[in-house]
N, C-alpha and C positions, 0 to 999 in steps of 0.2 A: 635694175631700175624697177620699181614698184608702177604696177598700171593703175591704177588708184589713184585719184586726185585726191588732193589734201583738202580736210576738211577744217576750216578755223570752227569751232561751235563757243559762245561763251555759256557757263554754268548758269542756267535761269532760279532763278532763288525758289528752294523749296522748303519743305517742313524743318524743321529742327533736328538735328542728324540724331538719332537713334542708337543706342549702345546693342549691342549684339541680340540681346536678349527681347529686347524691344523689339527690335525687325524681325526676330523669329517672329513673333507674336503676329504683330502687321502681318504679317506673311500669311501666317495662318491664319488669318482671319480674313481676308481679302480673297485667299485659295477657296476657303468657306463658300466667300461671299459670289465666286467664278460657278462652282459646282452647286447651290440653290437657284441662281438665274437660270441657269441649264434644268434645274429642274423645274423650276414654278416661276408665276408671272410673276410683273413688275409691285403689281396691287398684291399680292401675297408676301413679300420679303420684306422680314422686316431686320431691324440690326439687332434685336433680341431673337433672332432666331437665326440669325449669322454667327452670334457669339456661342449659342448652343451649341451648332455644328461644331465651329471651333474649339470648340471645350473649354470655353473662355469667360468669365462672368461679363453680365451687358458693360458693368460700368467699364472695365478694362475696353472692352470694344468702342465703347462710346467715349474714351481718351484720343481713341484715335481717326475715325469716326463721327462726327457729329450729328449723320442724320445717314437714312437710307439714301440719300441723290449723291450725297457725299461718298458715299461707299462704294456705290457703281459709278461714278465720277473716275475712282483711282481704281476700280477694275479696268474703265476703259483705256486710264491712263498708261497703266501697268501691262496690256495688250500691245500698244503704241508703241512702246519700249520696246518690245520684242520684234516689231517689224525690219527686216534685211534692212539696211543702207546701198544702195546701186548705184557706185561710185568708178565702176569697171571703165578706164575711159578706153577699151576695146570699144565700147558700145559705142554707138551715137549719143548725143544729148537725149534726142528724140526718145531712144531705144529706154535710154536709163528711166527718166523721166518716167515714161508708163508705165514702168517696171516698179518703180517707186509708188505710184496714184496707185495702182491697181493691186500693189500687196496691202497698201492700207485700206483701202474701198473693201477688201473682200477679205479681210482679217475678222468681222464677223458674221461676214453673208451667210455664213451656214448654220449660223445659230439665233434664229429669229428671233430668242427671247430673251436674247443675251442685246443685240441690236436696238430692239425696242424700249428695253430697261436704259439704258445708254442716252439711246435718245433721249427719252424723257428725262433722265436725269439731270443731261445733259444744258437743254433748255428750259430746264426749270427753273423758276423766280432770280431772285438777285440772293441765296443763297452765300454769305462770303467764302465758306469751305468750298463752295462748286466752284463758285467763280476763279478761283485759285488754281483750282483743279484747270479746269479749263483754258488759264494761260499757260500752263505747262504742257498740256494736252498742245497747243496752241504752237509752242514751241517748238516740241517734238512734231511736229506735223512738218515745222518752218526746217528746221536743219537735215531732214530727209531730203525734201524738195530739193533745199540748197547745196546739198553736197551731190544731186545727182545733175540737177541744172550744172556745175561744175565751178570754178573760179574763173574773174572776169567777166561775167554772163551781164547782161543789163540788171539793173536792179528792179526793173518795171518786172522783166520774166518770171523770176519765184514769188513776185506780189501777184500779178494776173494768175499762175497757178494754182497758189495758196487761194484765192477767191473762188477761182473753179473747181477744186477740191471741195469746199466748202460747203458750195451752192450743190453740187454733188452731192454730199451727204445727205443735206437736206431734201432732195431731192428723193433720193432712198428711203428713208427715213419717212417720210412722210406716204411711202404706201405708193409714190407714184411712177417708180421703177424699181427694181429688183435692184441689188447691188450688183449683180453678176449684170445688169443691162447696165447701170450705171455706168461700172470697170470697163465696158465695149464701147462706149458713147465719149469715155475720157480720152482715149486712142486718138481717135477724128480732133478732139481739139489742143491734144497737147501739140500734133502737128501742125497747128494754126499760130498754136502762141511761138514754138522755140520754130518754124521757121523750114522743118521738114514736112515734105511730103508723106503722107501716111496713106 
């Protein structure tokens, strides 16, 4: 018997599926666009100088691409991606849950200028390529929570989380804690919302 709850997720609609050669491409140029954040700010990167790194001509980049917010949109996205699922039901609710908020809280704490690019990308105008980005970002945020909150759970619980996550971010985000105080502060109230003592 598997200790792992079962996760239902449905497929959130995304880009237009990509033939092999193409996703190289994406790939490398998004890997591009990982390693110039890391090196320079957000006002310095532009997606003619992401497709250089890449070795990639603009227009090719800008196929995929439509603007720099759009670019670091699906870096953040593509960081998301790779966050654990903590679906161990060894653990408590409580236990998963934090373990879930706080891999994603601090999946860029240590790269302030990978974080700040993000942000801003992130909440930048009405953009339709971000905005995109961002209900996928949106989702993947949703099926982490929901597969560690477990099956069964109130449906109120991973909506109050996903909001305190959220408010979270921005909270960070905005200069007014650290992500690493942020990820210590989510602890205290994930025990409020699922009901354990922390």
């Amino acid at each position: 018997m598997s200790s792992e709850v079962a996760v239902s997720v449905s497929a959130q609609p995304g880009p237009a599926p990509r033939n092999r050669r193409q996703e190289e491409t994406f790939r490398r140029v998004l890997a591009a666009g990982l390693e110039m954040l890391r090196e320079t700010s957000y006002a310095d990167l532009t997606v003619r100088a992401v497709a250089a790194r890449a070795k990639v001509a603009p227009a090719t980049a800008y196929t995929y691409f439509s603007s720099k917010n759009h670019l670091i949109a699906e870096v953040y996205l593509d960081l998301m991606q790779q966050v654990e699922y903590y679906t161990d039901v060894n653990d408590s609710t409580g236990v998963r849950v934090e373990k879930a908020l706080r891999s994603m809280v601090l999946m860029v704490a240590d790269e302030p200028e990978v974080a700040a690019a993000c942000t801003t990308a992130l909440l930048s105008g009405n953009d339709p390529a971000v905005r995109a980005v961002r209900d996928r970002i949106g989702a993947e945020i949703h099926r982490r929570i929901k597969a560690a909150v477990g099956p069964g759970a109130d449906p109120r619980t991973p909506a109050a989380l996903e909001m305190t996550f959220f408010g979270a971010l921005v909270n960070a985000g905005s200069g007014a804690f650290t992500y690493h105080q942020i990820a210590d502060r989510l602890s205290y109230v994930v025990g409020l919302i699922v009901g354990e003592g922390r």
